[in-house]
MIMARVEX-418720 format. One record per residue (C-alpha): y, z, x. Coordinates in steps of 0.05 Angstrom, whole numbers, plus 5000, padded with zeros to 4 digits. Each point is the difference from the previous one (the first is absolute). Layout:
N
(rec (Y,Z,X));
...
This chain:
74
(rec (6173,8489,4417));
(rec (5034,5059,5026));
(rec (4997,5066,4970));
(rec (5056,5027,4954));
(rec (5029,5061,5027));
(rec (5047,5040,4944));
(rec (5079,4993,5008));
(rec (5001,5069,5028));
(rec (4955,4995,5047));
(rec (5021,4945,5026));
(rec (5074,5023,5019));
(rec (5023,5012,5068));
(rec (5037,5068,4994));
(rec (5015,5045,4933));
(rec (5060,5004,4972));
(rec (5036,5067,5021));
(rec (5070,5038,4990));
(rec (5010,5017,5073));
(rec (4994,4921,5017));
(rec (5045,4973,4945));
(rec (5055,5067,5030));
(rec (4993,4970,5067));
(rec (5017,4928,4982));
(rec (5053,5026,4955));
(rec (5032,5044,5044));
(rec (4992,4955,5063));
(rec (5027,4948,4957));
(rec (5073,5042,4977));
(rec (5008,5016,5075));
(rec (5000,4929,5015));
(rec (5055,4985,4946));
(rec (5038,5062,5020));
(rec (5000,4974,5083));
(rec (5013,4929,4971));
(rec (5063,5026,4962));
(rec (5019,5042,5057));
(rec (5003,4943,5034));
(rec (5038,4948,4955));
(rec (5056,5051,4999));
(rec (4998,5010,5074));
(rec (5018,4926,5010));
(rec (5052,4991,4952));
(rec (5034,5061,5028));
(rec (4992,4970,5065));
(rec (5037,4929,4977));
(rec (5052,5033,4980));
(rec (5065,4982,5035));
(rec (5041,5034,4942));
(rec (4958,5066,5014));
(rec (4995,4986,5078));
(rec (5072,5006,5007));
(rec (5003,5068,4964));
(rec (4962,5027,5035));
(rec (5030,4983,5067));
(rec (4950,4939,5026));
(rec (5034,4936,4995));
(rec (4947,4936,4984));
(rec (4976,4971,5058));
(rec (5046,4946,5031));
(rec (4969,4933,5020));
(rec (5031,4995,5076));
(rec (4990,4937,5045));
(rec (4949,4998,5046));
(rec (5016,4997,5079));
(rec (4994,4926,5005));
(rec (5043,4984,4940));
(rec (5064,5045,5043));
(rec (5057,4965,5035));
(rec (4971,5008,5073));
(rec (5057,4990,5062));
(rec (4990,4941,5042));
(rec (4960,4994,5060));
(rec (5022,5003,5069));
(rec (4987,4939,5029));
């Protein structure tokens, strides 16, 4: 049978404040870029605000095989 080592001892790494700051902080600046972000995009989709500001939404135009091309010389 194999040998029973205490709770303590047996842990991989102590518990610390400096670890639990890391994840914590690491953690906020994640939510913070996410956020950034969300409202990034919905500015971007916009058409209401794209017109104030001067940028009309993008136009779907045809492509150069769908255009009315002249005849051929035969």
């Amino acid at each position: 049978m194999a040998p029973d080592i205490p709770p303590k001892k047996a842990r991989q790494g102590r518990r610390s404040l400096r670890i639990f700051l890391i994840l914590a902080v690491s953690t906020g600046l994640a939510i913070a870029a996410w956020a950034i972000a969300e409202i990034y995009y919905s500015i971007a989709l916009d058409p209401e605000n794209a017109m104030e500001n001067g940028n009309p939404p993008a136009v779907e135009r045809p492509s150069s095989s769908d255009r009315d091309l002249p005849p051929a010389n035969d």
